[in-house]
N, C-alpha and C positions, 0 to 999 in steps of 0.2 A: 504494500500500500504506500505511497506515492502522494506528495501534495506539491511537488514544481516539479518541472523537469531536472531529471538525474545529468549530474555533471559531470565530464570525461572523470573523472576522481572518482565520484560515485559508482561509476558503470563500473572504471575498473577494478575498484573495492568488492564490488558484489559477484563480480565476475571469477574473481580466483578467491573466493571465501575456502571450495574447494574444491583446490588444485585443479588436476586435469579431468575431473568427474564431466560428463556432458550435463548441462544446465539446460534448463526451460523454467520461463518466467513467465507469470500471468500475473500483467500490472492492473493494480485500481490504482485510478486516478481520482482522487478526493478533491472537487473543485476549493481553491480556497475562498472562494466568498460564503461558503456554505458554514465557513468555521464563526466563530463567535467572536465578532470585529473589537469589544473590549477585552477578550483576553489576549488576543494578537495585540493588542495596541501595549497591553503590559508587559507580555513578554517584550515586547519591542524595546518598550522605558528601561527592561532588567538587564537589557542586553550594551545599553546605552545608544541604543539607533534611533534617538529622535525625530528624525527626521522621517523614518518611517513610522513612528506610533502616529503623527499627526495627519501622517496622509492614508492610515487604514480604512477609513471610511469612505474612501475613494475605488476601494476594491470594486472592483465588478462583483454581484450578486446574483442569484437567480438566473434567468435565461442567459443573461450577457455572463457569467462565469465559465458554460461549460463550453464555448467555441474556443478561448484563452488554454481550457482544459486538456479539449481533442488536440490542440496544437502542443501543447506540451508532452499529450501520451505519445503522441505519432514519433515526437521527436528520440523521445526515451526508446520505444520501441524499437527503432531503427539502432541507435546504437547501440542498446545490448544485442541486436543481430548482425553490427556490424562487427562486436566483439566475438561473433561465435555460437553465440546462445540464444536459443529458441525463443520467441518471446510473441505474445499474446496479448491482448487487454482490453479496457472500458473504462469510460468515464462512470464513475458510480452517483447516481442520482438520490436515492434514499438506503437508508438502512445502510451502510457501511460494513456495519460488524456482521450484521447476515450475510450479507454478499459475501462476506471474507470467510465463512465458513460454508457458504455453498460449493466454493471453489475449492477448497481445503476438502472437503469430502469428495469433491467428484472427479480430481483430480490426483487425490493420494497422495498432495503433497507432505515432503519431507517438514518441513519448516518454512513461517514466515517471516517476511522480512517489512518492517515499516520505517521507511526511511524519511525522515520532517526537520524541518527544521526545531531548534529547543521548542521545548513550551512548559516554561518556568511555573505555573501555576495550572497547570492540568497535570502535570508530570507530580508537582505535589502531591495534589488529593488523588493520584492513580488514577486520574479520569481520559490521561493522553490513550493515544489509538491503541499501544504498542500494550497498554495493562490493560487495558479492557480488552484485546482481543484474547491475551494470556488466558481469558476465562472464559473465552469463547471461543475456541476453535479445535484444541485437542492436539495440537502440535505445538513443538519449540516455537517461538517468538523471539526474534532479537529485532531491536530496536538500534536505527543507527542516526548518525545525525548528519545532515547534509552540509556539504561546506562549497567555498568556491574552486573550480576549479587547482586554484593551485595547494587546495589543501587535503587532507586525510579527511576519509567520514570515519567518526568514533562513534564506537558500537557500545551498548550495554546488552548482556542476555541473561537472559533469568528470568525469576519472578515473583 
């Protein structure tokens, strides 16, 4: 599960998680206007990115989020199969955590992976994607955190 598009860094973090196993990826793509524009805007303040807490409410929403969406899945998609790796997916429109366990069952995957940027006060109260799916899905969950291009995504797993 997915909320921007995956960064050369990201793809190739997730790509050799492991080794030379052949991979297949089935992306949700969580539009972000769908997320809840004050706690983005905090996280924003915790992270010291000013500049973006004040322009969150400028997010596209609703209808105008999920064309920004498709363009981000299509984007990701392409390069993790430019890396090698099979890759699938959808822009998810309601329900999230269902969706992520319909796919987990019909799919027999191994483990998921929810890769977002922080989210300082979801990640508290265990309400971010990555511990709520922990309890939903029936496979490993690791959580990683997205960075820019010229940096490492850090993972946490567990639960």
């Amino acid at each position: 599960m997915i909320e921007k598009p995956l960064t050369p860094a990201d793809v190739e973090f997730v790509t050799t998680l492991h080794g030379d196993d052949p991979l297949s990826f089935v992306v949700l793509m969580q539009p972000r206007g769908k997320q809840d524009v004050l706690l983005r805007a905090i996280d924003d303040v915790a992270l010291g990115e000013f500049d973006d807490a004040v322009r969150e409410g400028e997010e596209p929403a609703g209808a105008q989020a999920e064309a920004p969406a498709e363009v981000a899945l299509a984007h990701t998609l392409q390069a993790l199969r430019d890396a090698g790796a099979q890759a699938i997916g959808q822009v998810v429109e309601d329900h999230p955590l269902d969706l992520l366990r319909s796919v987990v069952d019909e799919t027999g995957a191994d483990e998921v992976i929810v890769l977002t940027a922080p989210h300082f006060v979801e990640e508290f109260f265990h309400r971010d994607w990555a511990s709520r799916a922990r309890h939903k899905v029936g496979v490993p969950v690791l959580k990683l955190f997205s960075h820019a291009a010229d940096d490492q995504p850090q993972g946490t797993a567990g639960g």
